[in-house]
N, CA, C and O atoms as a GROMACS GRO file, in nm:
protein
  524
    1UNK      N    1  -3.341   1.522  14.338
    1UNK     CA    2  -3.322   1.506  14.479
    1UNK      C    3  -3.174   1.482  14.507
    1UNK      O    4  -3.099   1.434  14.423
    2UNK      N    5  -3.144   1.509  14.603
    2UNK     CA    6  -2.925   1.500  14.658
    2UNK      C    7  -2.976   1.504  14.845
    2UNK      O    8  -3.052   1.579  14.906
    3UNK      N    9  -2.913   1.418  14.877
    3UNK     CA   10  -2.866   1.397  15.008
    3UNK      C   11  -2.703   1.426  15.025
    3UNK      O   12  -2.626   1.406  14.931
    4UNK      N   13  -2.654   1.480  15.169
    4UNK     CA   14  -2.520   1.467  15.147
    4UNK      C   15  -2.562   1.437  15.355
    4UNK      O   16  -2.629   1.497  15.439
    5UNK      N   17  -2.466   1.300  15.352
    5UNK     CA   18  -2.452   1.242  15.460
    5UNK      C   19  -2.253   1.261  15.506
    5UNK      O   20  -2.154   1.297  15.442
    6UNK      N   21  -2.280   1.211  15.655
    6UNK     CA   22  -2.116   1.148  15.671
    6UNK      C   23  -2.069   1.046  15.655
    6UNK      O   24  -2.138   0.950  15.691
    7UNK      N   25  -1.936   1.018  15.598
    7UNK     CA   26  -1.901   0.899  15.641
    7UNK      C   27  -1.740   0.869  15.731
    7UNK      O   28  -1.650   0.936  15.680
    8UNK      N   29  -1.705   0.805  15.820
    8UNK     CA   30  -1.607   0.843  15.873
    8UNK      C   31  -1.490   0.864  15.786
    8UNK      O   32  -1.415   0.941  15.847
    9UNK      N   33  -1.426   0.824  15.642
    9UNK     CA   34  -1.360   0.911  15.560
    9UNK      C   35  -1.391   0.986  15.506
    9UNK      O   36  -1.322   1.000  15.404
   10UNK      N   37  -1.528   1.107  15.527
   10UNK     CA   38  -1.577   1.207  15.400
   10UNK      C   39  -1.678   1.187  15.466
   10UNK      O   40  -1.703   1.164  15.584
   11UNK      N   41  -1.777   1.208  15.304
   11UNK     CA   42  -1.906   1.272  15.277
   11UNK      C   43  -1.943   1.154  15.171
   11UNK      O   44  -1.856   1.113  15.094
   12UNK      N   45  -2.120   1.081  15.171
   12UNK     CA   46  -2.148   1.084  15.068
   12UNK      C   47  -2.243   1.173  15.009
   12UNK      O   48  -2.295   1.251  15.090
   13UNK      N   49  -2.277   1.182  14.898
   13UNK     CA   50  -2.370   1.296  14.830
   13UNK      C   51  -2.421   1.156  14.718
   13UNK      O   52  -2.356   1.082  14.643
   14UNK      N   53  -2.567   1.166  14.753
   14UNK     CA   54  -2.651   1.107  14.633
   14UNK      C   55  -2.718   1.216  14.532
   14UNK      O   56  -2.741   1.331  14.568
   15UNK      N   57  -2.739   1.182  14.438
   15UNK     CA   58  -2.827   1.237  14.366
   15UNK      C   59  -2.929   1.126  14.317
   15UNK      O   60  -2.905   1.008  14.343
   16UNK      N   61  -3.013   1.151  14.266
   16UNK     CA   62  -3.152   1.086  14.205
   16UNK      C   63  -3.285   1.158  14.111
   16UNK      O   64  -3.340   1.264  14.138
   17UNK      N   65  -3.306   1.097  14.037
   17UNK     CA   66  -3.406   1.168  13.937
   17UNK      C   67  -3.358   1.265  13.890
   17UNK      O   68  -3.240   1.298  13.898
   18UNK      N   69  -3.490   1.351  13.806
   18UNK     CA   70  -3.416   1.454  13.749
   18UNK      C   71  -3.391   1.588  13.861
   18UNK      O   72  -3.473   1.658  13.922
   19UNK      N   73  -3.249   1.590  13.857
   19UNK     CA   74  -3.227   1.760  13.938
   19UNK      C   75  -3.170   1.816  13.829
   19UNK      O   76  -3.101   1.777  13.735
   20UNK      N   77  -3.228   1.944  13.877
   20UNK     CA   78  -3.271   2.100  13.810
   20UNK      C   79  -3.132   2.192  13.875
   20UNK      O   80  -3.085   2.134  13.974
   21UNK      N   81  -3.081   2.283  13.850
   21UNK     CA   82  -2.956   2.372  13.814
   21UNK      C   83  -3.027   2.449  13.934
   21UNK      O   84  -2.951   2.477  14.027
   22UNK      N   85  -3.139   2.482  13.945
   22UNK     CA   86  -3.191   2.551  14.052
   22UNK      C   87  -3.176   2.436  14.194
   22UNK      O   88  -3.131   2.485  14.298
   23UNK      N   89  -3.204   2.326  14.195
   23UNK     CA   90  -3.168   2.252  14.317
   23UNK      C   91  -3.043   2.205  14.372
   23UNK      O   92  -3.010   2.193  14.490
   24UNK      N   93  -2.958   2.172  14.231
   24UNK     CA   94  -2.802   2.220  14.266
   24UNK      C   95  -2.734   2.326  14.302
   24UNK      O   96  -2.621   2.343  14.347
   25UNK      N   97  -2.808   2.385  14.279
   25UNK     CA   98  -2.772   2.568  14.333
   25UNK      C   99  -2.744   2.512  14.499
   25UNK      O  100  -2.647   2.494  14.573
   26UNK      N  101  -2.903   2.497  14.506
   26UNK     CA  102  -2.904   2.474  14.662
   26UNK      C  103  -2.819   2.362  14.738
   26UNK      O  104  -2.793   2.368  14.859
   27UNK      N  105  -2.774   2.250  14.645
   27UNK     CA  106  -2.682   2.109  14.725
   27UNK      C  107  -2.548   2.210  14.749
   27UNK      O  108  -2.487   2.212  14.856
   28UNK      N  109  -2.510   2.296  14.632
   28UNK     CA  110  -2.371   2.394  14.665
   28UNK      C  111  -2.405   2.497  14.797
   28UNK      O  112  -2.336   2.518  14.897
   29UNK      N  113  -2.512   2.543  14.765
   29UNK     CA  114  -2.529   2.609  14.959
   29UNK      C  115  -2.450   2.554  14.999
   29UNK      O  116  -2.332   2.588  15.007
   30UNK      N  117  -2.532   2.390  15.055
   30UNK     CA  118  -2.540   2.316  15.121
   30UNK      C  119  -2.352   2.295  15.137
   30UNK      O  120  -2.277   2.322  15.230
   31UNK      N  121  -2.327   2.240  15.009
   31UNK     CA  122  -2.200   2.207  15.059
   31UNK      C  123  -2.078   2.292  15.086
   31UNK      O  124  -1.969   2.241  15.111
   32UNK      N  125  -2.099   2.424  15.082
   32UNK     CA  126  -2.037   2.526  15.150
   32UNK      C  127  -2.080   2.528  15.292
   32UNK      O  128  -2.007   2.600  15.360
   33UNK      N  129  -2.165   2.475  15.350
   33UNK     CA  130  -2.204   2.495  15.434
   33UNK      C  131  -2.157   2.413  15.519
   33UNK      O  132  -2.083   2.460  15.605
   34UNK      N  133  -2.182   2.284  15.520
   34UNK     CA  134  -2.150   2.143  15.544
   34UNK      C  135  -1.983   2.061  15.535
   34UNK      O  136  -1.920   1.981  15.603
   35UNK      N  137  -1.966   2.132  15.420
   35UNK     CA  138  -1.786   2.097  15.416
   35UNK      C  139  -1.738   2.201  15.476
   35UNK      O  140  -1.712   2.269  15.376
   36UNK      N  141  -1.710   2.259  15.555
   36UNK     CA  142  -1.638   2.362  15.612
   36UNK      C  143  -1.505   2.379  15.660
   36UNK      O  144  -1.438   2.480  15.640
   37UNK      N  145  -1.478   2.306  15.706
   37UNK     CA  146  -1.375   2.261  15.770
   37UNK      C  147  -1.336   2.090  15.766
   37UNK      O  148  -1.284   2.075  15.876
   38UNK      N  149  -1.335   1.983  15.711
   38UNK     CA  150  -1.366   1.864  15.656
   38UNK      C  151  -1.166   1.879  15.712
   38UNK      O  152  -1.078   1.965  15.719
   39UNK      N  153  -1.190   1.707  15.742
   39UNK     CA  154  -1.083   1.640  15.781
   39UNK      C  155  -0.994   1.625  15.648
   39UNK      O  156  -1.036   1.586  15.539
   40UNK      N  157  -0.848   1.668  15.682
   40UNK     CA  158  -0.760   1.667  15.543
   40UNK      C  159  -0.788   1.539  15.483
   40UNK      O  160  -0.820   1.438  15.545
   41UNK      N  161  -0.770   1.552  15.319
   41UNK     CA  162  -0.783   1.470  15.232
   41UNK      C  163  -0.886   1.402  15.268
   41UNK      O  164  -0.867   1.283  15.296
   42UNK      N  165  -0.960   1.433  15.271
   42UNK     CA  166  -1.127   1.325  15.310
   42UNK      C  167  -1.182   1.325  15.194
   42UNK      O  168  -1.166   1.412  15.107
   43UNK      N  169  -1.275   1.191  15.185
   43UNK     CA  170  -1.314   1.137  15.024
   43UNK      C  171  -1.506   1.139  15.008
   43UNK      O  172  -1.608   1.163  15.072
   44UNK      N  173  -1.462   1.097  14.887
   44UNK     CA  174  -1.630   1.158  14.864
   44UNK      C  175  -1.682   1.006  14.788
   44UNK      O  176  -1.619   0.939  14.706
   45UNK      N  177  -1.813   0.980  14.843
   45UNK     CA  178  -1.852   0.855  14.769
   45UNK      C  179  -2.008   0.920  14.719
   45UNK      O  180  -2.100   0.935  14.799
   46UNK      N  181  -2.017   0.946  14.599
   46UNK     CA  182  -2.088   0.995  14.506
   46UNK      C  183  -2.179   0.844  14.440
   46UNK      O  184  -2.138   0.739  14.390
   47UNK      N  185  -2.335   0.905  14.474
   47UNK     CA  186  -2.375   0.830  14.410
   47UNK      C  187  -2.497   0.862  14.345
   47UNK      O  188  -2.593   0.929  14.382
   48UNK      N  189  -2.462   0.778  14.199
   48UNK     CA  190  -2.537   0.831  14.107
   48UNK      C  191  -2.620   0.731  14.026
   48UNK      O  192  -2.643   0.743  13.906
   49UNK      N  193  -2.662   0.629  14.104
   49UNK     CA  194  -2.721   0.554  14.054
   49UNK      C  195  -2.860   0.571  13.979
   49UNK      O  196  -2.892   0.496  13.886
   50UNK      N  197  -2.921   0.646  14.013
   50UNK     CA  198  -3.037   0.658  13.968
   50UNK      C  199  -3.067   0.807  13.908
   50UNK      O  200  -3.176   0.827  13.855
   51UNK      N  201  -2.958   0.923  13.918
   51UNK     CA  202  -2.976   1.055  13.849
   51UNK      C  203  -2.996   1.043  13.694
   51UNK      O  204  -2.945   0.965  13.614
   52UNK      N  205  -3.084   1.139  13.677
   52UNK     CA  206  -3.151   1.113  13.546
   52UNK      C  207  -3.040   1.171  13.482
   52UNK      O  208  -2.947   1.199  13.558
   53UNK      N  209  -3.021   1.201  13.350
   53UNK     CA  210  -2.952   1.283  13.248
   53UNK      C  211  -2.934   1.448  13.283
   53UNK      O  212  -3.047   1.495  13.273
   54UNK      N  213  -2.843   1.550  13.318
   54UNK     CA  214  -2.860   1.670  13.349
   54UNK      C  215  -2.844   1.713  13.250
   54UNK      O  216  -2.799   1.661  13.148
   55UNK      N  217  -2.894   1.853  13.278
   55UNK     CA  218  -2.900   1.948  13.171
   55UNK      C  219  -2.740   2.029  13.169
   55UNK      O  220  -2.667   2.010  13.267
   56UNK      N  221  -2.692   2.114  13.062
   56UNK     CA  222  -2.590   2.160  13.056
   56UNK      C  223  -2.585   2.259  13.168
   56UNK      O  224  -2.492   2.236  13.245
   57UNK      N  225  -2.671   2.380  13.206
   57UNK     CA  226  -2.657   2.445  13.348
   57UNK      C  227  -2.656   2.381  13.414
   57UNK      O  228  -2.562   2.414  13.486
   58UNK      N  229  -2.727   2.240  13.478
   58UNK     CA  230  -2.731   2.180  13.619
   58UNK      C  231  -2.534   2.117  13.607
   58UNK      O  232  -2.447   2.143  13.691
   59UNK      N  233  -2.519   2.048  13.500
   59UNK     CA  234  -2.354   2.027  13.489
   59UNK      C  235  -2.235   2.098  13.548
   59UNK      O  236  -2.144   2.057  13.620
   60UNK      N  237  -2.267   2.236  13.489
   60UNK     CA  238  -2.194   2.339  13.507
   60UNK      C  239  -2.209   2.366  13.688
   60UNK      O  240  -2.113   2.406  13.754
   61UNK      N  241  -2.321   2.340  13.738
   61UNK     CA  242  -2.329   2.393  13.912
   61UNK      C  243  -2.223   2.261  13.943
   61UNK      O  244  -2.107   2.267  13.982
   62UNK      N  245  -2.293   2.157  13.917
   62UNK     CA  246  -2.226   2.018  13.999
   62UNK      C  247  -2.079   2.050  13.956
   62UNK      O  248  -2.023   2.092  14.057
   63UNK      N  249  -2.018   2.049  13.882
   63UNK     CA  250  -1.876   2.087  13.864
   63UNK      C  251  -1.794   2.174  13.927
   63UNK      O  252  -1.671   2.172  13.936
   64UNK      N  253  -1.883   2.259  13.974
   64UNK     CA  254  -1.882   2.443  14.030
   64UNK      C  255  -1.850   2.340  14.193
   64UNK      O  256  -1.762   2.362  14.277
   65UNK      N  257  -1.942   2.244  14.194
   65UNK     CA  258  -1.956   2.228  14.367
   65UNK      C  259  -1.854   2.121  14.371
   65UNK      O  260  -1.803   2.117  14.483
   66UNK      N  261  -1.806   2.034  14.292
   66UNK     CA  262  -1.656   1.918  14.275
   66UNK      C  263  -1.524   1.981  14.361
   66UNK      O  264  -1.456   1.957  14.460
   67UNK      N  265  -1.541   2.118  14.211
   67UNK     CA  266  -1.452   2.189  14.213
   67UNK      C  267  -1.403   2.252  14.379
   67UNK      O  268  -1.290   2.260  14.428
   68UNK      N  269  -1.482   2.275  14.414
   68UNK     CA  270  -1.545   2.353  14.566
   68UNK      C  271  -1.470   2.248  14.712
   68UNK      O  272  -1.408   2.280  14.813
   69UNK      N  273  -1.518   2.114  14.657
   69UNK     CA  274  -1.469   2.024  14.713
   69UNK      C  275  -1.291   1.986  14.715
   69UNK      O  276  -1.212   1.979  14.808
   70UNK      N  277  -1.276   1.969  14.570
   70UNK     CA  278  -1.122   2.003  14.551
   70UNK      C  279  -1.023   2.093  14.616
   70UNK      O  280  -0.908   2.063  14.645
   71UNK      N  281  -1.079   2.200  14.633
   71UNK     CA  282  -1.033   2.341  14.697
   71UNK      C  283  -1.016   2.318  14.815
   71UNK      O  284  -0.921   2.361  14.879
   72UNK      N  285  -1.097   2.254  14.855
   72UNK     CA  286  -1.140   2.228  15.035
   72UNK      C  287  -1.016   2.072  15.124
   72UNK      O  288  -0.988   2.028  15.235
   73UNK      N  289  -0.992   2.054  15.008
   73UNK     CA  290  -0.912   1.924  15.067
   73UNK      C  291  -0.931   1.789  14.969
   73UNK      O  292  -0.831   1.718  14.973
   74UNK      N  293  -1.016   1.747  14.899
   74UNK     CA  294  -1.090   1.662  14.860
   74UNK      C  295  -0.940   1.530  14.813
   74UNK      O  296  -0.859   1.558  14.725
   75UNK      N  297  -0.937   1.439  14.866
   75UNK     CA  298  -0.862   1.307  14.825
   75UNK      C  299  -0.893   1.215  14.711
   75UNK      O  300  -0.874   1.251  14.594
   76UNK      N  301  -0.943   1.089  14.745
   76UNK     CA  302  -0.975   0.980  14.656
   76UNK      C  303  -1.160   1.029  14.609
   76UNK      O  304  -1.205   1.128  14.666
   77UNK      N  305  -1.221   0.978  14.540
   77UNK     CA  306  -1.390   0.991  14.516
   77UNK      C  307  -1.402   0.820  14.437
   77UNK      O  308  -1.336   0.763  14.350
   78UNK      N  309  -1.496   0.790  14.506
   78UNK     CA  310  -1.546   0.677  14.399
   78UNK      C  311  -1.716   0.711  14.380
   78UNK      O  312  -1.783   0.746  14.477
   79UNK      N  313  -1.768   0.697  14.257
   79UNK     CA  314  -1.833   0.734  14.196
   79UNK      C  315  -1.924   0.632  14.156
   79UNK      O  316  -1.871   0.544  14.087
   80UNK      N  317  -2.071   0.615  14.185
   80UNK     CA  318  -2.141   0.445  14.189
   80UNK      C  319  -2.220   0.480  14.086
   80UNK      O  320  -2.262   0.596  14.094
   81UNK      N  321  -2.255   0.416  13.986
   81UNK     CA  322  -2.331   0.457  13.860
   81UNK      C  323  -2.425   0.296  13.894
   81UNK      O  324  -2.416   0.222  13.992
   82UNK      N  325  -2.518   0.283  13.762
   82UNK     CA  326  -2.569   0.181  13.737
   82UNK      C  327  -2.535   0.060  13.691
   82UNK      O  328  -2.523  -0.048  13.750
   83UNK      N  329  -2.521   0.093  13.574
   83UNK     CA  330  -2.432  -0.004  13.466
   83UNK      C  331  -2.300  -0.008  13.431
   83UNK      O  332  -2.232   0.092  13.453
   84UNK      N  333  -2.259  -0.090  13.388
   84UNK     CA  334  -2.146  -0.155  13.310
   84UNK      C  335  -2.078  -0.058  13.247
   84UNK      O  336  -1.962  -0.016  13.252
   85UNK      N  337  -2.204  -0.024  13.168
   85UNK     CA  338  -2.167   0.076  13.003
   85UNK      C  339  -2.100   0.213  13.087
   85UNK      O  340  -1.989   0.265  13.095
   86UNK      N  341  -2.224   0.235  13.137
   86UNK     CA  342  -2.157   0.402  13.241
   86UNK      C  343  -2.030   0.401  13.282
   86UNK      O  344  -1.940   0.471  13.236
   87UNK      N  345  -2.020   0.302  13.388
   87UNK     CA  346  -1.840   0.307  13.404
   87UNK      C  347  -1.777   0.275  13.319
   87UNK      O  348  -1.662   0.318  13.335
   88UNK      N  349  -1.788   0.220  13.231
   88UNK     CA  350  -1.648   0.211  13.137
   88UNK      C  351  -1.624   0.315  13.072
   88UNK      O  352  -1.507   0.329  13.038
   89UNK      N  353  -1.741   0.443  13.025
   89UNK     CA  354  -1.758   0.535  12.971
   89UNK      C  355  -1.682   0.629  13.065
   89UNK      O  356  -1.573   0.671  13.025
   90UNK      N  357  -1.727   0.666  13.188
   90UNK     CA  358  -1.686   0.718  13.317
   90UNK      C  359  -1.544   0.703  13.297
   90UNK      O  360  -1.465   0.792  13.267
   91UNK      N  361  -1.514   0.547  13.322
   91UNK     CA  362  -1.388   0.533  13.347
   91UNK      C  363  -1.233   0.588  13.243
   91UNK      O  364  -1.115   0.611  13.269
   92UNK      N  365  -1.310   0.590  13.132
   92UNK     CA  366  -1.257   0.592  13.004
   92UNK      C  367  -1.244   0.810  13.010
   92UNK      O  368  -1.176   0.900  12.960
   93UNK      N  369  -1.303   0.801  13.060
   93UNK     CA  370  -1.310   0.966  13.029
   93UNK      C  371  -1.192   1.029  13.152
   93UNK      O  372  -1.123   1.129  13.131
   94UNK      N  373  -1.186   0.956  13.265
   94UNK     CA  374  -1.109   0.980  13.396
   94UNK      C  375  -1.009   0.980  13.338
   94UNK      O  376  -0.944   1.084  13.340
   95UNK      N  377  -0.946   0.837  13.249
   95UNK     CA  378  -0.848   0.852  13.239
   95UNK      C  379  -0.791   0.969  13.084
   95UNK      O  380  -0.684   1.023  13.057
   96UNK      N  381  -0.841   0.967  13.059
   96UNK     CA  382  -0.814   1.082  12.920
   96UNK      C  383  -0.807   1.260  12.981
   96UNK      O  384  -0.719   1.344  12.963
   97UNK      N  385  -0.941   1.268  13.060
   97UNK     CA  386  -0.916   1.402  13.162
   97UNK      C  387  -0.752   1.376  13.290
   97UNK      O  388  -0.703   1.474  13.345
   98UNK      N  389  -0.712   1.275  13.306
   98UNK     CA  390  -0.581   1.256  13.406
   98UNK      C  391  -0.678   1.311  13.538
   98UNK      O  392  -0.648   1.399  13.618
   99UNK      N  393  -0.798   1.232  13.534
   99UNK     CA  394  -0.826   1.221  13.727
   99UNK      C  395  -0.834   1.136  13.793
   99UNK      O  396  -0.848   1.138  13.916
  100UNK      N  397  -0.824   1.025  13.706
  100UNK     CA  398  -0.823   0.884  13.726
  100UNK      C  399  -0.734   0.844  13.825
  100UNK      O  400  -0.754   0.731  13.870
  101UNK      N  401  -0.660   0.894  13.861
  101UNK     CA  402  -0.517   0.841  13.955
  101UNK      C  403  -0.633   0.885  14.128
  101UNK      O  404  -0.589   0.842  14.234
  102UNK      N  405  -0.732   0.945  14.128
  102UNK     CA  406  -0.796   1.013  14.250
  102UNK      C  407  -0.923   0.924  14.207
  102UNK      O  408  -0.940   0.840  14.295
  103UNK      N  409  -1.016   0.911  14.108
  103UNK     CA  410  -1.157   0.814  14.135
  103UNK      C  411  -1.122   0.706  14.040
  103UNK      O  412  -1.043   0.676  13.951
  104UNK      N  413  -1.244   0.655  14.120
  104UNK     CA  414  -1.266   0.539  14.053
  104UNK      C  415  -1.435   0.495  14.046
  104UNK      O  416  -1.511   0.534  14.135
  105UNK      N  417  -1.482   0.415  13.937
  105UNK     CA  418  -1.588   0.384  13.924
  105UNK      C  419  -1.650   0.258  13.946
  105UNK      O  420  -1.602   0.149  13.915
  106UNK      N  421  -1.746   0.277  13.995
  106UNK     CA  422  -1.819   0.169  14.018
  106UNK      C  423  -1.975   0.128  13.974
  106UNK      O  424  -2.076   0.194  13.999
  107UNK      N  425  -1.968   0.008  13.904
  107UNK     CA  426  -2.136  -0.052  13.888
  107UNK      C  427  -2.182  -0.103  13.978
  107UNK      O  428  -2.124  -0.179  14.055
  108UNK      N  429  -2.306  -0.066  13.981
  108UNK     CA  430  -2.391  -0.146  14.094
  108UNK      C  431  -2.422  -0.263  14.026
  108UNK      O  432  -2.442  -0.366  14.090
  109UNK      N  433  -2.429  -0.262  13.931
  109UNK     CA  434  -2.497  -0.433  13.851
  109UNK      C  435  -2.382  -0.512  13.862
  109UNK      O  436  -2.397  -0.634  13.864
  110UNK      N  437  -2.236  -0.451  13.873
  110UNK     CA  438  -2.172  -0.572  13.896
  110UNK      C  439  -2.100  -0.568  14.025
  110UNK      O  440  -2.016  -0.650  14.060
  111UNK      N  441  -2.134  -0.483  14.081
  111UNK     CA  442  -2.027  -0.446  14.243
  111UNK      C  443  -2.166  -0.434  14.316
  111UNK      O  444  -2.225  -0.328  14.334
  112UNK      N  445  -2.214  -0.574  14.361
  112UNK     CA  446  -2.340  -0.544  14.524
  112UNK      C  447  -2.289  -0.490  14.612
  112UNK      O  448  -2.355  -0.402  14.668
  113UNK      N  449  -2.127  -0.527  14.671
  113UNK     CA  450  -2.071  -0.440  14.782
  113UNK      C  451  -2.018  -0.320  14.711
  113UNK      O  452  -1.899  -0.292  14.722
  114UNK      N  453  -2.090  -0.256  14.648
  114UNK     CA  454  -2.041  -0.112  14.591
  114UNK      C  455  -1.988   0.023  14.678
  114UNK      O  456  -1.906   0.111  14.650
  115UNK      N  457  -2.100  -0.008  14.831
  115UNK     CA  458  -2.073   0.091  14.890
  115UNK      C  459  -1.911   0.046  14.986
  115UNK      O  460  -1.834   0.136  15.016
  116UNK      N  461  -1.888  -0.067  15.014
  116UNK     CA  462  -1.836  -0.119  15.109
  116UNK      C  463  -1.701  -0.080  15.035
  116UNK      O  464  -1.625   0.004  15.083
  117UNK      N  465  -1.675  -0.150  14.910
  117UNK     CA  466  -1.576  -0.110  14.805
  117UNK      C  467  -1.512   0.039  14.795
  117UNK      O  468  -1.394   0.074  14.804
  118UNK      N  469  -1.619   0.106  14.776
  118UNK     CA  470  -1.629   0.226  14.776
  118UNK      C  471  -1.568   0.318  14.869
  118UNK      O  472  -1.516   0.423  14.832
  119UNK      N  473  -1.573   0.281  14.991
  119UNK     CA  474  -1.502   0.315  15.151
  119UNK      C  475  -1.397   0.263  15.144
  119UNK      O  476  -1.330   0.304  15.239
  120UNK      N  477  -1.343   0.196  15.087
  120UNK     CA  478  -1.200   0.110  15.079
  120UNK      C  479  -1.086   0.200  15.014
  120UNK      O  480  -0.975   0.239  15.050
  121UNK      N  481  -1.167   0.215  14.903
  121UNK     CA  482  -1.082   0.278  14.796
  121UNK      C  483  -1.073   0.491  14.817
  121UNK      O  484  -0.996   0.568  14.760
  122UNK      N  485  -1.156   0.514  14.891
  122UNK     CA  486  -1.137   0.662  14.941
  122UNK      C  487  -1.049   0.656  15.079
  122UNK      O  488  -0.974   0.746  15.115
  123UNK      N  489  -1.072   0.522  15.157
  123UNK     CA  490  -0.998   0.561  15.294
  123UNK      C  491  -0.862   0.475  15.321
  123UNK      O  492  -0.780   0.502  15.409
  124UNK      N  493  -0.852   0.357  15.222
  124UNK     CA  494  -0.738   0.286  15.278
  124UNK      C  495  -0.666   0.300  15.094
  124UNK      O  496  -0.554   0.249  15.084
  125UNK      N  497  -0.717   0.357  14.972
  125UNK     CA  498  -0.655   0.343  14.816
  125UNK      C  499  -0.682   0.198  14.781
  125UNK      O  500  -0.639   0.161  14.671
  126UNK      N  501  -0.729   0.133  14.837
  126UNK     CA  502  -0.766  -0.032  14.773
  126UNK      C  503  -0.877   0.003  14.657
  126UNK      O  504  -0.988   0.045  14.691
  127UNK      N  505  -0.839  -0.018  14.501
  127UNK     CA  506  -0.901  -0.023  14.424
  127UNK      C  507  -0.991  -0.105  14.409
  127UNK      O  508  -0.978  -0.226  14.426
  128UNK      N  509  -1.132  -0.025  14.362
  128UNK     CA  510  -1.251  -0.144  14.410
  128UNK      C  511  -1.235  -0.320  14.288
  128UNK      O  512  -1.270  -0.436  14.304
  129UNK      N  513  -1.161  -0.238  14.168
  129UNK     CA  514  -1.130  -0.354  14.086
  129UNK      C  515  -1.037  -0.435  14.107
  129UNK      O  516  -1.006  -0.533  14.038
  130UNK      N  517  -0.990  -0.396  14.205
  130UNK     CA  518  -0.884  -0.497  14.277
  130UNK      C  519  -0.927  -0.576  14.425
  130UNK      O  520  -0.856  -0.658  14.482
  131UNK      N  521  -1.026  -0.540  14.457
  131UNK     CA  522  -1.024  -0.633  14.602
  131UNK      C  523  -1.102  -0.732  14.594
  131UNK      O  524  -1.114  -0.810  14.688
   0.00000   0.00000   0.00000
């Protein structure tokens, strides 16, 4: 399942359970559709708290649709996982790929204002590990 809502800096996009390469197909419609014209540098608060494990095709779409976003304007992203372990993993990989300077990660087990954080750090750069 993926929702993609507004938020007055961006877009968020959830995902949840297991999605299929065939339903990401369709969130990329979607977000060709939906990002169209998007306010410069507008941010994305991605959340992935509850998406199951993807498969290597469903990877390859969601990347396809990042990418899509990038193209389009895309600024800061903070990225809400579950655990601890995830972001540090997450985090650890941002910075080795050099995207880290644009997201940042967040646990919900240890960040309750995750979403609030989250809006901070896409619309004003206040790092959520810093406020």
């Amino acid at each position: 399942m993926y929702a993609i809502g507004p938020l007055p800096c961006g877009f968020q996009i959830v995902f949840a359970g297991e999605v299929t390469a065939l339903e990401l197909q369709a969130w990329l419609d979607d977000v060709r559709r939906y990002i169209v014209s998007p306010p410069k540098d507008f941010g994305l608060l991605l959340d992935l708290r509850s998406l199951a494990p993807l498969s290597p095709s469903a990877t390859r779409v969601l990347a396809k649709g990042l990418r899509l976003c990038q193209e389009r304007g895309l600024g800061r992203t903070a990225v809400v996982v579950l655990s601890r372990d995830t972001k540090l993993e997450f985090t650890r990989l941002a910075m080795e790929s050099g995207i880290y300077q644009w997201e940042r990660y967040l646990s919900a087990e240890d960040t309750p204002d995750w979403h609030g954080r989250g809006v901070a750090w896409i619309s004003q750069g206040v790092d959520p590990g810093q406020a």
